[in-house]
N, CA, C and O atoms as a GROMACS GRO file, in nm:
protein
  296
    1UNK      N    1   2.211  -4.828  -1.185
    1UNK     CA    2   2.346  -4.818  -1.137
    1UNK      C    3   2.394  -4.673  -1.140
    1UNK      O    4   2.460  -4.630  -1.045
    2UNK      N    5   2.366  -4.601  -1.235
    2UNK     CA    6   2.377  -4.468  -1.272
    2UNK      C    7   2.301  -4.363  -1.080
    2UNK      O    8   2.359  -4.308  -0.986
    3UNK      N    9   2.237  -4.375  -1.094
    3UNK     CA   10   2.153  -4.354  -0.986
    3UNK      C   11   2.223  -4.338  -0.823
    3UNK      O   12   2.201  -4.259  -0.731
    4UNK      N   13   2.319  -4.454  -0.841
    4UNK     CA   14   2.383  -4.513  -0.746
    4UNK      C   15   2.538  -4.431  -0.765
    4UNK      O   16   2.600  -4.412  -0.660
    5UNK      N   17   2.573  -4.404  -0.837
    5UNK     CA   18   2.695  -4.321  -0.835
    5UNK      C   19   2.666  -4.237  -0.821
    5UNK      O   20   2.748  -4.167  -0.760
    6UNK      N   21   2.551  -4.175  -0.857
    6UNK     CA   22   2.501  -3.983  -0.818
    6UNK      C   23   2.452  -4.015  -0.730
    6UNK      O   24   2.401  -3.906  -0.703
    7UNK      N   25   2.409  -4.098  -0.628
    7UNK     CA   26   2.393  -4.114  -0.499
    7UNK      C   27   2.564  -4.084  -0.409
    7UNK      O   28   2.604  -4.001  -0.328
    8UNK      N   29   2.612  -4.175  -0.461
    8UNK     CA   30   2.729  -4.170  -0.357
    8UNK      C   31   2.842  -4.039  -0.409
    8UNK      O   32   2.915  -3.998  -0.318
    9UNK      N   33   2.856  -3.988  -0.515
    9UNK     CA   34   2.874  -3.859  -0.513
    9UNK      C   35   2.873  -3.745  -0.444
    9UNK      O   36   2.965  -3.683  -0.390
   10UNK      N   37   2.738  -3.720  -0.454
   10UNK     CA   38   2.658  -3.651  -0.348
   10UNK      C   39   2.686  -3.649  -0.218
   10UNK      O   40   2.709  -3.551  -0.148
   11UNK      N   41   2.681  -3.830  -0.171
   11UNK     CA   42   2.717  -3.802  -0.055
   11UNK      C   43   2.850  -3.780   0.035
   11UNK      O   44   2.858  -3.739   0.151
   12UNK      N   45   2.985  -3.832  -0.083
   12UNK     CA   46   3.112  -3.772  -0.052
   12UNK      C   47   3.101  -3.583  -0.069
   12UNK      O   48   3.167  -3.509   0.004
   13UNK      N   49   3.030  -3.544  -0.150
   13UNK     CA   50   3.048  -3.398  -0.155
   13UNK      C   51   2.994  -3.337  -0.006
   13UNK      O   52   3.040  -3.230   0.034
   14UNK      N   53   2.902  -3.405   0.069
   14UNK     CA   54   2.846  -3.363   0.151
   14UNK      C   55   2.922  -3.416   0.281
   14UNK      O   56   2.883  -3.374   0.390
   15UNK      N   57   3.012  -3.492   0.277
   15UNK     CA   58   3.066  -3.568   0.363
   15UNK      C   59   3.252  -3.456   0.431
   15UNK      O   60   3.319  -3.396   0.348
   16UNK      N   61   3.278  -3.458   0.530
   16UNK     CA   62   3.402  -3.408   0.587
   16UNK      C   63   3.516  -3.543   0.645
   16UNK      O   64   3.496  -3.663   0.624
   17UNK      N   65   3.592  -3.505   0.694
   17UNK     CA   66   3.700  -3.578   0.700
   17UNK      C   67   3.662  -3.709   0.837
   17UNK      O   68   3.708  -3.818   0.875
   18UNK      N   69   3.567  -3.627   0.867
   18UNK     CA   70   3.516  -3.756   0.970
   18UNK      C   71   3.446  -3.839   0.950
   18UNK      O   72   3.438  -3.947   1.008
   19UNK      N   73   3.373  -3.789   0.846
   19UNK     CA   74   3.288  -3.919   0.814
   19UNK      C   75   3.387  -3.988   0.700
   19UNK      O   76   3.385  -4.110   0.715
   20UNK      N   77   3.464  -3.952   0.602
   20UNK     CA   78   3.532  -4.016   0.568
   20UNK      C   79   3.603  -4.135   0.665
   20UNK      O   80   3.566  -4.253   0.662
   21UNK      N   81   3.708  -4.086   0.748
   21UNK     CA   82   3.742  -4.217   0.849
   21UNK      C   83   3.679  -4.309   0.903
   21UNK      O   84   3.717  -4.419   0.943
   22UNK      N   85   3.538  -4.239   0.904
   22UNK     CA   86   3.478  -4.375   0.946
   22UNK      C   87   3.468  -4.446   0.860
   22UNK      O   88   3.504  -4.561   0.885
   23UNK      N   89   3.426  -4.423   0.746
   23UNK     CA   90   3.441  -4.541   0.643
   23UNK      C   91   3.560  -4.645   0.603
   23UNK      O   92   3.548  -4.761   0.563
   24UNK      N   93   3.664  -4.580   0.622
   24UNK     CA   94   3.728  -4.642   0.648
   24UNK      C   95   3.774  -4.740   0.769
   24UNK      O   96   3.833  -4.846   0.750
   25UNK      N   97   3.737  -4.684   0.910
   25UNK     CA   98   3.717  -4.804   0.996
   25UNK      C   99   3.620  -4.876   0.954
   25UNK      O  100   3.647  -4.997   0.959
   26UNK      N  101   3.504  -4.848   0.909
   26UNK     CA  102   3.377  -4.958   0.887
   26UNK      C  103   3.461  -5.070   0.793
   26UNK      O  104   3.464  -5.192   0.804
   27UNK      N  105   3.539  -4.966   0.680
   27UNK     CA  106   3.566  -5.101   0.609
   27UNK      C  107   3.705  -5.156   0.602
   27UNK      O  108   3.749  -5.222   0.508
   28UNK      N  109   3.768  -5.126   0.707
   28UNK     CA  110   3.884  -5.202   0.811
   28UNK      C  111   3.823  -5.323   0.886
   28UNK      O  112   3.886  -5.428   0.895
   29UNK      N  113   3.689  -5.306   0.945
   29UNK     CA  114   3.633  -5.353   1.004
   29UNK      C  115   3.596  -5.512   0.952
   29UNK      O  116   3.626  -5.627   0.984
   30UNK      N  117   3.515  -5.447   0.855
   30UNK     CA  118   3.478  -5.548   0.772
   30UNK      C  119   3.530  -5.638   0.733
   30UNK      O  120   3.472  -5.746   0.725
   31UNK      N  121   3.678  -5.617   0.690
   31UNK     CA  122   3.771  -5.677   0.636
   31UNK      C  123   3.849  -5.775   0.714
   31UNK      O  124   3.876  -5.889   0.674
   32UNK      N  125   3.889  -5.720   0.842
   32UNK     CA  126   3.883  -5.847   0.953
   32UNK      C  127   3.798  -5.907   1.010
   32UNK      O  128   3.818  -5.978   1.109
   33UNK      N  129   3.706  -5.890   0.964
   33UNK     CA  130   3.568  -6.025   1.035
   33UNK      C  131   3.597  -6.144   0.890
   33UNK      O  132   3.608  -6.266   0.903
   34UNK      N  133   3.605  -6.043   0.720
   34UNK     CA  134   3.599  -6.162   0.653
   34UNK      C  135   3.736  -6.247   0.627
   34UNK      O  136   3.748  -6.350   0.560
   35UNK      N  137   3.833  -6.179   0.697
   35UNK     CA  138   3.947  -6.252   0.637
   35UNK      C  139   3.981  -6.317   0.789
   35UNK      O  140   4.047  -6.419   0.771
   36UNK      N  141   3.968  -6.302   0.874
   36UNK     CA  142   4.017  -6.397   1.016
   36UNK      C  143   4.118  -6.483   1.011
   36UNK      O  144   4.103  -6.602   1.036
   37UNK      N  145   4.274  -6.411   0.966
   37UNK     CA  146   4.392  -6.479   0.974
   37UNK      C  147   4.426  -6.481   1.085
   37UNK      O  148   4.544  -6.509   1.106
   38UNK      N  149   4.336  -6.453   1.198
   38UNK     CA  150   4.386  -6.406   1.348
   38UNK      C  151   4.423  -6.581   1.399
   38UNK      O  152   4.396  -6.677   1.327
   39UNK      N  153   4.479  -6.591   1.516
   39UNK     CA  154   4.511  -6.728   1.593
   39UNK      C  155   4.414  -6.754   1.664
   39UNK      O  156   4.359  -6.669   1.735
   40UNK      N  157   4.365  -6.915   1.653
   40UNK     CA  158   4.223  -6.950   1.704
   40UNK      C  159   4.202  -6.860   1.830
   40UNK      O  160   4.101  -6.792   1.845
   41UNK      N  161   4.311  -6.865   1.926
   41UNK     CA  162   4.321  -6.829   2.096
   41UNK      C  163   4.263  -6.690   2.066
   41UNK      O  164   4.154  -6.669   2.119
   42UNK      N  165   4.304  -6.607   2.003
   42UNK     CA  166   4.237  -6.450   1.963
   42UNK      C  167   4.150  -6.405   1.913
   42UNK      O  168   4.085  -6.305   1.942
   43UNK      N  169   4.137  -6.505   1.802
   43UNK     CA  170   3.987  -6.478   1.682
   43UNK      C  171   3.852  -6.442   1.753
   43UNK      O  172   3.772  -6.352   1.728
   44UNK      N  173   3.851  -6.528   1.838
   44UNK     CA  174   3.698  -6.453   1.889
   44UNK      C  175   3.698  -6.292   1.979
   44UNK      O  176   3.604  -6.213   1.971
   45UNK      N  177   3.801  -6.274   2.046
   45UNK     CA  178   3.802  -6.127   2.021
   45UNK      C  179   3.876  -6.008   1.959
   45UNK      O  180   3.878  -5.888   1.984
   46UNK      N  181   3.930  -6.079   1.879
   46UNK     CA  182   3.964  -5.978   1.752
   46UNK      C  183   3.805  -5.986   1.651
   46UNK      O  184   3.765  -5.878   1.604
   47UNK      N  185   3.730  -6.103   1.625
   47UNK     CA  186   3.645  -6.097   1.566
   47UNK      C  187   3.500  -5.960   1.640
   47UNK      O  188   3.450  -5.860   1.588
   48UNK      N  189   3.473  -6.043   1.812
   48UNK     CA  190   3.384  -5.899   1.867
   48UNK      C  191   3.452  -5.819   1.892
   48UNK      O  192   3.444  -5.804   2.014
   49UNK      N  193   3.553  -5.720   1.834
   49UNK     CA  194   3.612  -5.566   1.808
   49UNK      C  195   3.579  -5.568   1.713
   49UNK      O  196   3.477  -5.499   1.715
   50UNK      N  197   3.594  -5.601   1.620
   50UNK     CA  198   3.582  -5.558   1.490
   50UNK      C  199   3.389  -5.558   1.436
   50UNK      O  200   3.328  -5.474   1.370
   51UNK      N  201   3.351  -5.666   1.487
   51UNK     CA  202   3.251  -5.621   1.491
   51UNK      C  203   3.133  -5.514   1.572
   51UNK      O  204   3.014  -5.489   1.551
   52UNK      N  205   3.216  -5.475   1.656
   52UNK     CA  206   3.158  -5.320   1.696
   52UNK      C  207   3.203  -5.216   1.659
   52UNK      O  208   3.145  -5.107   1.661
   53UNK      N  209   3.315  -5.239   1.620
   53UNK     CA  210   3.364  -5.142   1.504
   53UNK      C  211   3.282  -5.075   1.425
   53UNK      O  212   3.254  -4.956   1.408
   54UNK      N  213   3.236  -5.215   1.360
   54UNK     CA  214   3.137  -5.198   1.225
   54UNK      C  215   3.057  -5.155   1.228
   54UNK      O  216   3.026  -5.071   1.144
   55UNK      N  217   2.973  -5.191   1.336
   55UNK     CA  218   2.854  -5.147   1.375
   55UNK      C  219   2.833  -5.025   1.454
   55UNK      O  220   2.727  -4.982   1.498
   56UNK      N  221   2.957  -4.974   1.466
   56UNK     CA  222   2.924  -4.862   1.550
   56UNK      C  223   2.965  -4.722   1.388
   56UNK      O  224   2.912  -4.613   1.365
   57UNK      N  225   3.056  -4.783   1.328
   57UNK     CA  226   3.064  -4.707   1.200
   57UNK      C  227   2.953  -4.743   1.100
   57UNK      O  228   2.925  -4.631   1.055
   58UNK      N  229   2.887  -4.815   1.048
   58UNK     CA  230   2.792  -4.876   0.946
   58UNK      C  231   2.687  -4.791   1.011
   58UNK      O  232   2.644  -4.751   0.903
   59UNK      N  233   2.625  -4.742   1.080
   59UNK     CA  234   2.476  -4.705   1.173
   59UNK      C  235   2.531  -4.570   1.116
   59UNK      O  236   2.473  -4.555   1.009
   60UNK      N  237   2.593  -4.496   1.131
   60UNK     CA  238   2.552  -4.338   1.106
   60UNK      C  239   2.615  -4.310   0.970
   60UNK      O  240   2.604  -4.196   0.925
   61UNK      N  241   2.684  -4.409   0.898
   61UNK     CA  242   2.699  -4.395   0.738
   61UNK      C  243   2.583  -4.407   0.715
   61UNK      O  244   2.532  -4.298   0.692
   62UNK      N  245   2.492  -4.519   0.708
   62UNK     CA  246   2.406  -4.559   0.620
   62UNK      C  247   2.315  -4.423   0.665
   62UNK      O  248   2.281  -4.343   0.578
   63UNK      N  249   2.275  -4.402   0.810
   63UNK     CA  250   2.174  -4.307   0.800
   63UNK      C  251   2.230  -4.196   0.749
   63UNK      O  252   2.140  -4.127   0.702
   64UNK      N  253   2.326  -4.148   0.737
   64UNK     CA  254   2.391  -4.040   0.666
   64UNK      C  255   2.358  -4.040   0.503
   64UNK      O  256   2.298  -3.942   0.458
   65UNK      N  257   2.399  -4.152   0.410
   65UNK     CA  258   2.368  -4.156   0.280
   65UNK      C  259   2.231  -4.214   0.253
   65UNK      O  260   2.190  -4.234   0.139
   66UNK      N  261   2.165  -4.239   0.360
   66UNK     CA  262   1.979  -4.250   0.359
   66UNK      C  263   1.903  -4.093   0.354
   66UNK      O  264   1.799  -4.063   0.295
   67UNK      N  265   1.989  -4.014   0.430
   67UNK     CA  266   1.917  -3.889   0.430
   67UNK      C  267   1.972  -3.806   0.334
   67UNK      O  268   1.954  -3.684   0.342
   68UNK      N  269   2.030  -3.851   0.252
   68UNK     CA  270   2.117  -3.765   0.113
   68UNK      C  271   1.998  -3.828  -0.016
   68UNK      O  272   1.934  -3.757  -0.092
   69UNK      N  273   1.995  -3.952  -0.010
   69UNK     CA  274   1.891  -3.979  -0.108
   69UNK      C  275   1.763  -3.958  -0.082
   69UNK      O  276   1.686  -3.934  -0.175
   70UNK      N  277   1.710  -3.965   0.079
   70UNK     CA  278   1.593  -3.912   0.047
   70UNK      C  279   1.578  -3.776  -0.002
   70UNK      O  280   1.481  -3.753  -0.075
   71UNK      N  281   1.679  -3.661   0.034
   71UNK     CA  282   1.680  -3.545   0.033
   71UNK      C  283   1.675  -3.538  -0.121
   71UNK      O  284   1.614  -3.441  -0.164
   72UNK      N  285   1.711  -3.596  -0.183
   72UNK     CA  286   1.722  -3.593  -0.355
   72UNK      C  287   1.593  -3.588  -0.400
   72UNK      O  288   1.546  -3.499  -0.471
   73UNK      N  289   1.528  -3.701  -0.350
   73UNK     CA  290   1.356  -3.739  -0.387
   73UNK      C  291   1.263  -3.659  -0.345
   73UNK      O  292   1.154  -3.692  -0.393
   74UNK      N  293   1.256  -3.544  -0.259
   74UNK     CA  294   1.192  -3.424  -0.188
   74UNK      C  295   1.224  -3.348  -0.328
   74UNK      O  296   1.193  -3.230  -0.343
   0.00000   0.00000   0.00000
């Protein structure tokens, strides 16, 4: 677990204000796919926005804090 906080450390130190926001859309995102208080008539596309949301924010975080830990292990 230790490991895992000097992972994500790292990668906020290395991180700017844009990749910050995205994290936060990713996990805006997220948060309306799991909570779907939306009205049946809407839910399914409030649900596919949000899930491209995610997926369009989740894809260059993860490879972002993938190439911070590998860079550690070099």
């Amino acid at each position: 677990m230790k490991r895992l906080f000097y992972y994500a450390d790292r990668y906020i130190k290395k991180s700017d204000w844009k990749d910050l926001a995205m994290l936060k859309f990713c996990l805006f995102s997220i948060g309306i796919l799991a909570g779907m208080r939306i009205p049946e008539k809407c839910r399914k596309q409030a649900g596919g926005i949000a899930l491209a949301v995610f997926v369009a924010t989740y894809i260059p975080l993860m490879a972002k804090f993938f190439s911070v830990v590998a860079e550690e292990e070099k």
